[in-house]
Every structure is written in structure tokens, then in C-alpha cells.
N, C-alpha and C positions, 0 to 999 in steps of 0.2 A: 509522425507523432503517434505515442503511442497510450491509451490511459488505463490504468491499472485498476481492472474491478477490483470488488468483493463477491466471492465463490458462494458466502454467505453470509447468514442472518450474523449480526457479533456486535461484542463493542470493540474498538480499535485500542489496545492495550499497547502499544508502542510503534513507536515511528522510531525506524531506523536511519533515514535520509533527510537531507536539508536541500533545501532549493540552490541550483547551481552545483549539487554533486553531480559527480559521473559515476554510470551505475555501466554493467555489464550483465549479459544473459545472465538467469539464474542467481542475482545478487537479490540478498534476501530486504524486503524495502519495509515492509509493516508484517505486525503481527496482530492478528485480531486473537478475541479469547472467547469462544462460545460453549456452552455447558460446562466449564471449568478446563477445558482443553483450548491449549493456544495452537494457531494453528499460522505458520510465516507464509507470507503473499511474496513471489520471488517476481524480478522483472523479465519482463517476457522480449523484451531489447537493447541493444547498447545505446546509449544518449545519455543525454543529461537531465536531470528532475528538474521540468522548468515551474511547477506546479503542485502543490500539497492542498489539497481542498479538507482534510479532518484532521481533526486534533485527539490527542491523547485521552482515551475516556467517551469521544464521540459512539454511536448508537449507528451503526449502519447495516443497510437490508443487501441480500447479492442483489450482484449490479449496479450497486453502487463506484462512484468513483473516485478510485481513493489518492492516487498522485499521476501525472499528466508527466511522460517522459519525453521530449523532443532529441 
């Protein structure tokens, strides 16, 4: 299991994946937007997203966590 920080401070401006996708290394999963720059969170394993813990528009700090890949 593997679960996908935030690198940083941002709001979450889109979700890429839905629960029960299959993601591969370097597939791009969420994009956060901080000081007018979006910045794509890639998955750092192969599995499947068993888990999305933020929504579109959420306010999240790094380290936060933002999908849960098994």
C-alpha cells in the first residue's frame, strides 16, 4: 500500500483517478495549483487507487494524503 502525499502547501484543483482505477509508475493522479502554478502529483507505484481522501477545490498542507494506492 502505498499513499500519495502533498509535496506542498495548495488547493487540490483536479483529480485525475477514480477509485478502482489502475494507475502505473509515473501516472499523473492529482494536480494541486499553488501561487497560480499547478503542479501534477504522479504515482510513485503500480496498483490500483483503493482510496481518494480530497475533493476538488480541497485546501491541503505537504504531507498531506491525498489518494491511497494498493
Amino acid at each position: 500500500m502505498a499513499e500519495l502525499t502533498s509535496p506542498i502547501n495548495g488547493k487540490v484543483w483536479k483529480i485525475l483517478v477514480a477509485v478502482g482505477d489502475k494507475v502505473e509508475l509515473d501516472d499523473e493522479m492529482v494536480i494541486l495549483e499553488a501561487l497560480k502554478m499547478e503542479t501534477p502529483i504522479y504515482s510513485e507505484e503500480n496498483g490500483t487507487v483503493s482510496e481518494i481522501r480530497v475533493k476538488e477545490g480541497d485546501a491541503v498542507n505537504e504531507g498531506d494524503v491525498l489518494v491511497v494506492v494498493t
